[in-house]
N, C-alpha and C positions, 0 to 999 in steps of 0.2 A: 392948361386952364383948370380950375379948382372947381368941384362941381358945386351948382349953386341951388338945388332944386330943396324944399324943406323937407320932400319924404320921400323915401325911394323903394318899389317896388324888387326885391332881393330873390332872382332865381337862379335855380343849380342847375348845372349841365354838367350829366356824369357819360363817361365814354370819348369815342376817338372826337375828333377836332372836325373831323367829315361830316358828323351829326350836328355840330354847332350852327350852321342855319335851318335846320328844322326847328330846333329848339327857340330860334329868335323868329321864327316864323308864328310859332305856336304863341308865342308872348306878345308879339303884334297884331295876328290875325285873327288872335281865336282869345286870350286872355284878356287884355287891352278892352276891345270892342264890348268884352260880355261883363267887364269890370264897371264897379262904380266909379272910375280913375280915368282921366285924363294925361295923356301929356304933360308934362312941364317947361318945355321948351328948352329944355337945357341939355346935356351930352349923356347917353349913355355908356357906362362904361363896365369892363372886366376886371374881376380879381382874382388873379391866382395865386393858390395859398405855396407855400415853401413846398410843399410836399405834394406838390403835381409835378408828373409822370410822363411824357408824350408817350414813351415805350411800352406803362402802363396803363391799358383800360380805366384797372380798378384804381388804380391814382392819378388819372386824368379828371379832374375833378374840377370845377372854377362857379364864379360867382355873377351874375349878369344884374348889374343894376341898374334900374331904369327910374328915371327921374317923373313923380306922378304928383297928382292934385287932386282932391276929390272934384268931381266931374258935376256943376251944377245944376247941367243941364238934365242933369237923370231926376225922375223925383224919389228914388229913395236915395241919393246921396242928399236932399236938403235935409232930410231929418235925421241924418248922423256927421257927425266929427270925426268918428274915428273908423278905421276899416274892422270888418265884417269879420277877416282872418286873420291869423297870427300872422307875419311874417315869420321866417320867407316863404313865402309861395314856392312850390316846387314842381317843378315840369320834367 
């Protein structure tokens, strides 16, 4: 399936593959909630570039993209369009 979301929240997870649900932990339970962003209802997904490593740490590298909306229920997402921070966001 093709992802269908119009923006996507873009974080790095550097290190072994064993720390990969802390890091989805921290983007669910702790960035998410404190973000101007909502959900999208659509799939998150992983990107791993050519030159990721399982063997290497330091080239165990990948991309966690999360499908988001600005969240209208907050009121400082009514008076912005656009996010706050660069992407990517980095965990």
């Amino acid at each position: 399936m093709a992802p269908t979301a119009s923006a996507y929240a873009v974080f790095i997870h550097r290190g072994s593959l064993g720390k990969l649900a802390a890091t989805y932990e921290g983007i669910y339970r702790t960035w998410l909630p404190n973000s101007d962003y909502a959900l999208a209802g659509s799939y998150d997904f992983e990107a791993y570039p050519a030159s990721f490593d399982l063997e290497d740490e330091t080239r165990c590298v990948l991309e966690i993209w999360v499908p988001v909306n600005i969240d209208a229920t907050r009121p400082a997402a009514l008076v912005r369009s656009r996010p706050r921070f660069p992407f990517p966001p980095t965990i």
